[in-house]
PDB file with one MODEL, atoms N, CA, C and O in Angstrom:
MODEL        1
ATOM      1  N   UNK A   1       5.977   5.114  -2.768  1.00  0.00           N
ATOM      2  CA  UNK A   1       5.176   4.390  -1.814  1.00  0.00           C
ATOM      3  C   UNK A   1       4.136   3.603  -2.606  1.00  0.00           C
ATOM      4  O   UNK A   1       3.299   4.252  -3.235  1.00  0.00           O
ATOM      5  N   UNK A   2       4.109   2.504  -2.633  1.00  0.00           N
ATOM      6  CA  UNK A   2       3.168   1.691  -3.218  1.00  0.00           C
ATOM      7  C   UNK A   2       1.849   1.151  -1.651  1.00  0.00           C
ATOM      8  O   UNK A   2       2.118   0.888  -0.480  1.00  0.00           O
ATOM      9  N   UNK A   3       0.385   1.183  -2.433  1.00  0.00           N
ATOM     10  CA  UNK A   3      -0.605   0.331  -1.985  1.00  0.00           C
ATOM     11  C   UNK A   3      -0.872  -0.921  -2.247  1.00  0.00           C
ATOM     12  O   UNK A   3      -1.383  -0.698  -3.344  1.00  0.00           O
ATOM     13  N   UNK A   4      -0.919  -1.656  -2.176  1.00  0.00           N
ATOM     14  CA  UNK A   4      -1.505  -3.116  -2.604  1.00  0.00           C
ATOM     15  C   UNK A   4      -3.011  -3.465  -1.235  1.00  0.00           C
ATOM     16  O   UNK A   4      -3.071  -3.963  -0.111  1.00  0.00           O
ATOM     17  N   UNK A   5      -3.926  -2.881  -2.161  1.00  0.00           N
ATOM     18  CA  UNK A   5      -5.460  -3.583  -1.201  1.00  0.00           C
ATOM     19  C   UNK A   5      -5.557  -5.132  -1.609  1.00  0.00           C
ATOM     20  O   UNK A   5      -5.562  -5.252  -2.834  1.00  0.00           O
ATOM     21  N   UNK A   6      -5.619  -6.100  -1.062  1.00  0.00           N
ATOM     22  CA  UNK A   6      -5.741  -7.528  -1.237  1.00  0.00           C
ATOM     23  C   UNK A   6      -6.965  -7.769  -0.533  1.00  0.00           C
ATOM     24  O   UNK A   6      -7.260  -7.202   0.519  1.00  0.00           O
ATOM     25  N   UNK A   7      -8.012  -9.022  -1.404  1.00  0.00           N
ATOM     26  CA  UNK A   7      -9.156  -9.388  -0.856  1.00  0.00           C
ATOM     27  C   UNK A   7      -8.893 -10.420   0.348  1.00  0.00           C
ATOM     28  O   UNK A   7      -7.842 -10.395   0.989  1.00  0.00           O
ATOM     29  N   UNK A   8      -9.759 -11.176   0.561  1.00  0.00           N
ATOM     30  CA  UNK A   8      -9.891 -12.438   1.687  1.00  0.00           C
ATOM     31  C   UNK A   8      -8.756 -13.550   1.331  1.00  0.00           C
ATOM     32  O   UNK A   8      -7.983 -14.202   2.033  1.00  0.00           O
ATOM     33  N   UNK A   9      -9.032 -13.469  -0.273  1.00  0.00           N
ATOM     34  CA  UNK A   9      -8.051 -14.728  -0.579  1.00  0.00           C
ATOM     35  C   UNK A   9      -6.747 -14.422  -1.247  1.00  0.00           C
ATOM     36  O   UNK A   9      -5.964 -15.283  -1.649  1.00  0.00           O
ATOM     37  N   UNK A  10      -6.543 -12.876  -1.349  1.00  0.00           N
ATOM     38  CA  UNK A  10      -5.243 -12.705  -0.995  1.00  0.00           C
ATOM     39  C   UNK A  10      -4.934 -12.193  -2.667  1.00  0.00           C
ATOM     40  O   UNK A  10      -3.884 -12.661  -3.107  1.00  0.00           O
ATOM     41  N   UNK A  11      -5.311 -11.760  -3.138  1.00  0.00           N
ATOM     42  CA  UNK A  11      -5.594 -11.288  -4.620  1.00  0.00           C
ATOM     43  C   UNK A  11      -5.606  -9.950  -4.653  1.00  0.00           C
ATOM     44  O   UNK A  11      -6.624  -9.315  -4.376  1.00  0.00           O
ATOM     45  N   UNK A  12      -4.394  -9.346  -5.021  1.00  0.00           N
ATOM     46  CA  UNK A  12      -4.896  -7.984  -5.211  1.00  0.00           C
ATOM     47  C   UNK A  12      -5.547  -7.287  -5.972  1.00  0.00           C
ATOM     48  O   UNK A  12      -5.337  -7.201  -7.182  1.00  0.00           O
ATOM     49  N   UNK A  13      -6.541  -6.622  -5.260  1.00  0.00           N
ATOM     50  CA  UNK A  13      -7.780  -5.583  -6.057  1.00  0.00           C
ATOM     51  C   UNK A  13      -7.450  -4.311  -6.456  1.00  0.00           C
ATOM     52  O   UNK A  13      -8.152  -3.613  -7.189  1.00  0.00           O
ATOM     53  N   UNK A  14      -6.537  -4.043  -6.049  1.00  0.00           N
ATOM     54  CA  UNK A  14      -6.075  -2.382  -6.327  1.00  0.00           C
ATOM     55  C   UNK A  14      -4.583  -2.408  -5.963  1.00  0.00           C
ATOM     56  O   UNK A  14      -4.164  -3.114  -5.045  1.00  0.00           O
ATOM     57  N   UNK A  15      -3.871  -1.696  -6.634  1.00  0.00           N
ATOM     58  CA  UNK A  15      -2.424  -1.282  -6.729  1.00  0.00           C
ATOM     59  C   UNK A  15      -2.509   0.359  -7.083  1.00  0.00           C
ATOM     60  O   UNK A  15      -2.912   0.817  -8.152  1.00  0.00           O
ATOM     61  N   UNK A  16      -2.039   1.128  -5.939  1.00  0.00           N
ATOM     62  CA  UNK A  16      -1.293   2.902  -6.376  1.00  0.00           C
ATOM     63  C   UNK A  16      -0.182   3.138  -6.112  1.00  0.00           C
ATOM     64  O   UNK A  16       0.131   2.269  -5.298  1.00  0.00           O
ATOM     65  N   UNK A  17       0.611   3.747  -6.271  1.00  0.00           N
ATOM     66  CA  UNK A  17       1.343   4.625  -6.306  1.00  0.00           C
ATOM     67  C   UNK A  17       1.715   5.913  -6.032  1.00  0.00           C
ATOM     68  O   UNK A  17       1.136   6.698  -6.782  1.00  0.00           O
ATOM     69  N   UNK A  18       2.725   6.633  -4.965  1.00  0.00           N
ATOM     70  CA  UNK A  18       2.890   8.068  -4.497  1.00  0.00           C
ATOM     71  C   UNK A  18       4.013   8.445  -4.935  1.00  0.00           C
ATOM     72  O   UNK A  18       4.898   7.930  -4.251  1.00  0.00           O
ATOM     73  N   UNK A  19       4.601   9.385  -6.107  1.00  0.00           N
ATOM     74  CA  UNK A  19       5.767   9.318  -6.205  1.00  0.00           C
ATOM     75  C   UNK A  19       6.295  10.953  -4.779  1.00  0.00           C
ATOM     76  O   UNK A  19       5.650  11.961  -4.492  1.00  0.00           O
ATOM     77  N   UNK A  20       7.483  10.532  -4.338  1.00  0.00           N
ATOM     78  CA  UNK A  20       7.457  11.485  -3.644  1.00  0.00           C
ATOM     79  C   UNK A  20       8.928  11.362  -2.927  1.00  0.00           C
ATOM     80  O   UNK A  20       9.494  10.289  -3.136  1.00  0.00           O
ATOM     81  N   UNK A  21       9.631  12.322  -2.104  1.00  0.00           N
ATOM     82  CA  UNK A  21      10.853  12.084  -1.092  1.00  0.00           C
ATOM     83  C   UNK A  21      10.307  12.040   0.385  1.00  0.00           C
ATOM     84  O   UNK A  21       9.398  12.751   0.813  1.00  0.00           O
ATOM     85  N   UNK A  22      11.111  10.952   1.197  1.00  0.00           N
ATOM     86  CA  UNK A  22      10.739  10.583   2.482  1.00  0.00           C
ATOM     87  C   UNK A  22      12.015  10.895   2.923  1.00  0.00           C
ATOM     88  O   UNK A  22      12.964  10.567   2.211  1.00  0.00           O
ATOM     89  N   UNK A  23      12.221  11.510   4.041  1.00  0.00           N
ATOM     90  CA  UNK A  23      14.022  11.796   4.708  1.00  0.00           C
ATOM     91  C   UNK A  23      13.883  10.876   5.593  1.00  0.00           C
ATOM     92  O   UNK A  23      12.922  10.242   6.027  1.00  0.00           O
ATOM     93  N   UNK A  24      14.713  10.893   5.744  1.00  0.00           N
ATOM     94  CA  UNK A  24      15.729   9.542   5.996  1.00  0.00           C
ATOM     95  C   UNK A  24      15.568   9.419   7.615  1.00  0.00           C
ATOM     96  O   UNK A  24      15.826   8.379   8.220  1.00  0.00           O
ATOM     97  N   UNK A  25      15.107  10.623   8.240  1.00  0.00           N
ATOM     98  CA  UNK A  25      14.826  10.571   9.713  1.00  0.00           C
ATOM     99  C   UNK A  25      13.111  10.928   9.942  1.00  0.00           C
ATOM    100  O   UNK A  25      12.569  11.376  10.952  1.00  0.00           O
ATOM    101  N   UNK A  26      12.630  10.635   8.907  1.00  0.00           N
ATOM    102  CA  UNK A  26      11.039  10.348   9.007  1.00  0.00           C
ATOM    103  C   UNK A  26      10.553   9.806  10.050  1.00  0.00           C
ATOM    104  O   UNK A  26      11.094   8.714  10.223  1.00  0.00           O
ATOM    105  N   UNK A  27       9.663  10.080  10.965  1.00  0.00           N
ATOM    106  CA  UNK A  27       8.917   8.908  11.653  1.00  0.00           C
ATOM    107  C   UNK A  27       7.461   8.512  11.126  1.00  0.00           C
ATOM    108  O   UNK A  27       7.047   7.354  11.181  1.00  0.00           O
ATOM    109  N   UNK A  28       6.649   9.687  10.559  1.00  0.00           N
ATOM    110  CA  UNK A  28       5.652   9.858   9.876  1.00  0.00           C
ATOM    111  C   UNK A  28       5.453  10.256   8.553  1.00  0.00           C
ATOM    112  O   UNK A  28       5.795  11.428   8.393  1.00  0.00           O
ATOM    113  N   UNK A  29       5.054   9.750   7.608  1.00  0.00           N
ATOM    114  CA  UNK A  29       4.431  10.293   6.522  1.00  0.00           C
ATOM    115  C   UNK A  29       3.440   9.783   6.398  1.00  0.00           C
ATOM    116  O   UNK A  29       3.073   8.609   6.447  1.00  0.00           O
ATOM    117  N   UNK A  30       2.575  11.482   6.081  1.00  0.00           N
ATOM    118  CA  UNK A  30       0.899  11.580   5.870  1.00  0.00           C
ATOM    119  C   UNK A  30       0.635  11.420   4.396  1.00  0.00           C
ATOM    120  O   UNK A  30       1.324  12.200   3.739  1.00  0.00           O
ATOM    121  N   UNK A  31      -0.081  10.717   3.737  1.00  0.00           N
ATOM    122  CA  UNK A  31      -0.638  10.293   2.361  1.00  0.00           C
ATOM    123  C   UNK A  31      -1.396   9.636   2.257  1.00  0.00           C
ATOM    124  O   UNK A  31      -1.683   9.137   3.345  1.00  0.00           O
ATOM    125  N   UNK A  32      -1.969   9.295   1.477  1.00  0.00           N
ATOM    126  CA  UNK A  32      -3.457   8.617   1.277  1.00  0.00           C
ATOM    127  C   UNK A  32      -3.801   8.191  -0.188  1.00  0.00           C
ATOM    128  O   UNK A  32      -3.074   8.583  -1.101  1.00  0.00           O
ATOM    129  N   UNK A  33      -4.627   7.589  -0.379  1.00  0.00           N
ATOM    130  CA  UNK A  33      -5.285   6.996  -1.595  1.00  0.00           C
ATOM    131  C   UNK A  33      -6.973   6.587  -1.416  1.00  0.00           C
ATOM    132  O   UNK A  33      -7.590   6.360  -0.374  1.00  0.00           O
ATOM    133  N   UNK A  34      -7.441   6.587  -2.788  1.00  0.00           N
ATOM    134  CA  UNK A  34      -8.854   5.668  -2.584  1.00  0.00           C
ATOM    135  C   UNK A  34      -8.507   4.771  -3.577  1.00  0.00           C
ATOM    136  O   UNK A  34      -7.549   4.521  -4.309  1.00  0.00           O
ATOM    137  N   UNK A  35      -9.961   4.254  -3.274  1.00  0.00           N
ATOM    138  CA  UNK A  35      -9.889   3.000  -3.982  1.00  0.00           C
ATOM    139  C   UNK A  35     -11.481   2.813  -4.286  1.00  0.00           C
ATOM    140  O   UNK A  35     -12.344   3.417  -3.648  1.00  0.00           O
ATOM    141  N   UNK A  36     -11.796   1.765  -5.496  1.00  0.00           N
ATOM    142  CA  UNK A  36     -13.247   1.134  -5.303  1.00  0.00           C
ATOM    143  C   UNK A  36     -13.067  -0.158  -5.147  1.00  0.00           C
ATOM    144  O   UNK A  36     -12.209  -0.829  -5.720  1.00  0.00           O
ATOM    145  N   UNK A  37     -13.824  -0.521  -4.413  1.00  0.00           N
ATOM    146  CA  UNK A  37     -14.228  -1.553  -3.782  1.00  0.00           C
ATOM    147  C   UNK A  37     -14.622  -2.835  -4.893  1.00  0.00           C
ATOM    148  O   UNK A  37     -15.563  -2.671  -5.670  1.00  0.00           O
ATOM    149  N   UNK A  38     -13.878  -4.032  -4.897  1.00  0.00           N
ATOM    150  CA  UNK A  38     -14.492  -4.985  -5.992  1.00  0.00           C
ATOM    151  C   UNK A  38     -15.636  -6.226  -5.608  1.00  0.00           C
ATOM    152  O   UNK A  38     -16.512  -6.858  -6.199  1.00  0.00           O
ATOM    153  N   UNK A  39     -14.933  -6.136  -3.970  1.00  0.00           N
ATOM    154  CA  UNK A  39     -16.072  -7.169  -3.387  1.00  0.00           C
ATOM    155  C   UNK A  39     -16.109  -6.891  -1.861  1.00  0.00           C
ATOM    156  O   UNK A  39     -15.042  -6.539  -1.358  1.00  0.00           O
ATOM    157  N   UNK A  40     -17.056  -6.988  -1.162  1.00  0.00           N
ATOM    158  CA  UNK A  40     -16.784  -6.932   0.367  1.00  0.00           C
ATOM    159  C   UNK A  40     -16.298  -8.102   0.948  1.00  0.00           C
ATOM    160  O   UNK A  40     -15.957  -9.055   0.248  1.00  0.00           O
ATOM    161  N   UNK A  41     -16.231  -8.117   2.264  1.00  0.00           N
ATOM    162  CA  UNK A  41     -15.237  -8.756   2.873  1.00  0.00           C
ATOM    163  C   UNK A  41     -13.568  -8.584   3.378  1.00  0.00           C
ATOM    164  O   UNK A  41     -12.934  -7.689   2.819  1.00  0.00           O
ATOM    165  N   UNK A  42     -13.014  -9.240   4.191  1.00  0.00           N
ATOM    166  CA  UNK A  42     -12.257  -9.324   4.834  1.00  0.00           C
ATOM    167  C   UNK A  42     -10.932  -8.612   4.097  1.00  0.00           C
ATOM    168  O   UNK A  42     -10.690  -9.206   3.046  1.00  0.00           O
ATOM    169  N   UNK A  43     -10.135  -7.659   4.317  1.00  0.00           N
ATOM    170  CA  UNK A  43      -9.564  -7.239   2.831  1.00  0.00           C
ATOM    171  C   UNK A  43      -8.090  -6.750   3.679  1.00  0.00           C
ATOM    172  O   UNK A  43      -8.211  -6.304   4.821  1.00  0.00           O
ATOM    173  N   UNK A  44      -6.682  -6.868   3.031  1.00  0.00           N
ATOM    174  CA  UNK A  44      -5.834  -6.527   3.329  1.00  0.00           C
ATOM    175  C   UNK A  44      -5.334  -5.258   2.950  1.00  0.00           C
ATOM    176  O   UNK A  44      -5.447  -5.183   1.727  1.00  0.00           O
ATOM    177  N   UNK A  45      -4.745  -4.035   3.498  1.00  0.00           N
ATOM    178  CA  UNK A  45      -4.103  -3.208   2.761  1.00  0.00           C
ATOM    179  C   UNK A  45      -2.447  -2.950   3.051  1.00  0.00           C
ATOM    180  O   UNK A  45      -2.138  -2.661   4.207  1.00  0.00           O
ATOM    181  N   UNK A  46      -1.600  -3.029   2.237  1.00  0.00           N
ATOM    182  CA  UNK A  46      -0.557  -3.208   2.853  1.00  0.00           C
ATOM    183  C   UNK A  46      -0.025  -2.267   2.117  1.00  0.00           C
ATOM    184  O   UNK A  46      -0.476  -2.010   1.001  1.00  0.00           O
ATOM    185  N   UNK A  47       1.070  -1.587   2.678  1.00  0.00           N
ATOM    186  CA  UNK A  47       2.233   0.003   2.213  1.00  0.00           C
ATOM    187  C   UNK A  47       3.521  -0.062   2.338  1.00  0.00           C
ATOM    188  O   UNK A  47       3.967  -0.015   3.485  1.00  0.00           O
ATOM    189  N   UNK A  48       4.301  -0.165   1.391  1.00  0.00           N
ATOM    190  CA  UNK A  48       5.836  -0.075   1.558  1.00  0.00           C
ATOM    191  C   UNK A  48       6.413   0.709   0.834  1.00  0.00           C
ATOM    192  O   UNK A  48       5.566   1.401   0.269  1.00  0.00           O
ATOM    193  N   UNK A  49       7.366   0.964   0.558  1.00  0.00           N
ATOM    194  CA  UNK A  49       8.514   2.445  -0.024  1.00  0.00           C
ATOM    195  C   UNK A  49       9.804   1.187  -0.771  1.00  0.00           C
ATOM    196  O   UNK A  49      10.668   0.472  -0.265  1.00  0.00           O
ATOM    197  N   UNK A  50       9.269   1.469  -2.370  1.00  0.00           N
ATOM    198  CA  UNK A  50      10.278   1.576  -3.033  1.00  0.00           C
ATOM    199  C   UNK A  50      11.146   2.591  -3.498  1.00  0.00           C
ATOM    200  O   UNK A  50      10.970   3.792  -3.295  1.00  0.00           O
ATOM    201  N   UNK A  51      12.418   1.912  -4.347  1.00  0.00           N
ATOM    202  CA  UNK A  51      13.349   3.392  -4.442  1.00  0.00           C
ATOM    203  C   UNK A  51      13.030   4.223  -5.619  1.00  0.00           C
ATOM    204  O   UNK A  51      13.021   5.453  -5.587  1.00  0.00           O
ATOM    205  N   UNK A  52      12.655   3.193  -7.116  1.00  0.00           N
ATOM    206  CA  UNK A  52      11.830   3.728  -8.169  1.00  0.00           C
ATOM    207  C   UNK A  52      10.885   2.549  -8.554  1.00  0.00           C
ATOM    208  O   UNK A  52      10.597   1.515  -7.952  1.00  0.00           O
ATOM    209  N   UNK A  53      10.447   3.123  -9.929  1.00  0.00           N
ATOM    210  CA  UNK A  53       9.348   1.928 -10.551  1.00  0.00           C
ATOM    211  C   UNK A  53      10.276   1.076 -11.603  1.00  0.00           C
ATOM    212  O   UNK A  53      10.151  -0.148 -11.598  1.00  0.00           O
ATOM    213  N   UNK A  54      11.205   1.695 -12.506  1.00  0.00           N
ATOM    214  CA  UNK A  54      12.069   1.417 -12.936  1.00  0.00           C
ATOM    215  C   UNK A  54      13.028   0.102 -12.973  1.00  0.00           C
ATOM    216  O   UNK A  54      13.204  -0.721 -13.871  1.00  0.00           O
ATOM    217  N   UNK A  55      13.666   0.223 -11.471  1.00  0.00           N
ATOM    218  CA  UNK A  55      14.497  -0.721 -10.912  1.00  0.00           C
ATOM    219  C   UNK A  55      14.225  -0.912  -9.648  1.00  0.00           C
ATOM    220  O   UNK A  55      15.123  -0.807  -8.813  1.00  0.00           O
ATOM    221  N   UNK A  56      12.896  -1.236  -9.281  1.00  0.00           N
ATOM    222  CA  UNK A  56      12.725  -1.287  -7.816  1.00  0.00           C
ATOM    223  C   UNK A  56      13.626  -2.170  -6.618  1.00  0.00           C
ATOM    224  O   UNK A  56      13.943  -3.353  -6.745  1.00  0.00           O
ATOM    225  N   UNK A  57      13.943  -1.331  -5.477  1.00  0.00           N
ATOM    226  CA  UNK A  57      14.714  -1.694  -4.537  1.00  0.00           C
ATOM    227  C   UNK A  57      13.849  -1.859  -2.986  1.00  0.00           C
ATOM    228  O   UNK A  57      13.781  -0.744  -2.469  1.00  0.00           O
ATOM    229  N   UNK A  58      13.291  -2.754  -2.265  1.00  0.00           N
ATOM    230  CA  UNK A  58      12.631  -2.317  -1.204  1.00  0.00           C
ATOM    231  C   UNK A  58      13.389  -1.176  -0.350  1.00  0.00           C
ATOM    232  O   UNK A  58      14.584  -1.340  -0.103  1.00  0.00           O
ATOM    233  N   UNK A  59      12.879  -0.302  -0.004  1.00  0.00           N
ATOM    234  CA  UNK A  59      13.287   0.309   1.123  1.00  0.00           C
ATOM    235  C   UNK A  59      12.812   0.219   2.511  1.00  0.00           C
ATOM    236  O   UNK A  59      13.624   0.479   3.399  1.00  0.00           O
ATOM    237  N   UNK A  60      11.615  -0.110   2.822  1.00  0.00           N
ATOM    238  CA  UNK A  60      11.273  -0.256   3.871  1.00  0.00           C
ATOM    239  C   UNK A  60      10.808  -1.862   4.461  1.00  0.00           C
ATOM    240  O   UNK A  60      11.102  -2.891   3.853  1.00  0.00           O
ATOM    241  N   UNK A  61      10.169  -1.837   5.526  1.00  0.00           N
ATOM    242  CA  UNK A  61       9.310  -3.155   5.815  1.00  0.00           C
ATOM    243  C   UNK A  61       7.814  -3.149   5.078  1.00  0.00           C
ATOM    244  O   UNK A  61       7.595  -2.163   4.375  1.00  0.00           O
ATOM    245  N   UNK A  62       6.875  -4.046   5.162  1.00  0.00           N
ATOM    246  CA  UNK A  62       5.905  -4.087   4.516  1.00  0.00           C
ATOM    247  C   UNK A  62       4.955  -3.644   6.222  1.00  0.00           C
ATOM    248  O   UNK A  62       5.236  -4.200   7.284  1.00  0.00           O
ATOM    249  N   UNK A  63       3.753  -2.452   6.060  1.00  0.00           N
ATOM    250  CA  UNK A  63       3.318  -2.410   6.575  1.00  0.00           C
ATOM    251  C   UNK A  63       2.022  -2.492   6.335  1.00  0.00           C
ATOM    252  O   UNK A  63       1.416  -1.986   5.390  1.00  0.00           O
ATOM    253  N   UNK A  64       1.263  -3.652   7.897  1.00  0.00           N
ATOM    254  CA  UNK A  64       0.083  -4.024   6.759  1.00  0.00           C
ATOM    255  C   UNK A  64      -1.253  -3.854   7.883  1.00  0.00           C
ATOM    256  O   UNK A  64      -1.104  -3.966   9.100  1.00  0.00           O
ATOM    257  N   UNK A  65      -2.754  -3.520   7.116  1.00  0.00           N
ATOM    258  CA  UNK A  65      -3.726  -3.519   7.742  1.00  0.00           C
ATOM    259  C   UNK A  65      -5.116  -4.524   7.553  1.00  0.00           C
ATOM    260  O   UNK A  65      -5.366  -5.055   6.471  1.00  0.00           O
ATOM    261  N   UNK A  66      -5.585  -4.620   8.217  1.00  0.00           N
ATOM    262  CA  UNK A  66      -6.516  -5.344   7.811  1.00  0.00           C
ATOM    263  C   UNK A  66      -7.698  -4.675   8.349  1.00  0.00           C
ATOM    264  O   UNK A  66      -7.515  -4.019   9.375  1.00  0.00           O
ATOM    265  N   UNK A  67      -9.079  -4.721   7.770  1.00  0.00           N
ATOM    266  CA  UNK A  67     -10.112  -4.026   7.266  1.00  0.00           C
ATOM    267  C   UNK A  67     -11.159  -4.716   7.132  1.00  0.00           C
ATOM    268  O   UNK A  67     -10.853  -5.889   6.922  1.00  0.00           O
ATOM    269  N   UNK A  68     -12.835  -4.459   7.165  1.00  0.00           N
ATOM    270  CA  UNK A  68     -14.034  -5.685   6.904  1.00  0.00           C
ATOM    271  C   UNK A  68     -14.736  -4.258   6.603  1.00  0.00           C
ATOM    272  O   UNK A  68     -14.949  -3.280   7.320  1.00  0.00           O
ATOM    273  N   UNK A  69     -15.112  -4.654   4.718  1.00  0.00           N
ATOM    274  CA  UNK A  69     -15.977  -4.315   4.217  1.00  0.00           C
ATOM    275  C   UNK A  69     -17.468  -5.072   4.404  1.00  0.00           C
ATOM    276  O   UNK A  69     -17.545  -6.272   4.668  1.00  0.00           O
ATOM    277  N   UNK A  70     -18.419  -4.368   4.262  1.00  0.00           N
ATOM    278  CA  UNK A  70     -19.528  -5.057   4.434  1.00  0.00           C
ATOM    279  C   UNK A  70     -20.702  -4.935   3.358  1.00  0.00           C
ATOM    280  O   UNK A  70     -21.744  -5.573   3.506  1.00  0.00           O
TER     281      UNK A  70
ENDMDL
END
């Protein structure tokens, strides 16, 4: 499961990583990350599931949030 936090202009500030197994009839998985903050403002965080780091394959859709630091 990769993070990508992106600022206002679309630059990512932070990139993590979860290595882990998701079954295949998942509806939920609980996980989390932090992060520090590089600037406030308007900030994207978006989460998707690759297959490795290696030879990455998307597995999922990109799911994304948006957020206002202040």
């Amino acid at each position: 499961m990769i993070f990508d936090v992106r600022n206002e202009e679309g630059v990512s500030e932070h990139i993590a990583w979860q290595i882990g197994v998701v079954e295949a009839d998942s509806i939920v998985v609980k996980t989390g990350v932090s992060w520090r903050l590089e600037s406030s403002g308007d900030h994207e965080i978006r989460i998707f599931v690759i297959s490795d780091l290696q030879n990455p394959k998307m597995l999922s859709a990109i799911a994304s949030h948006n957020v206002f630091v202040g």
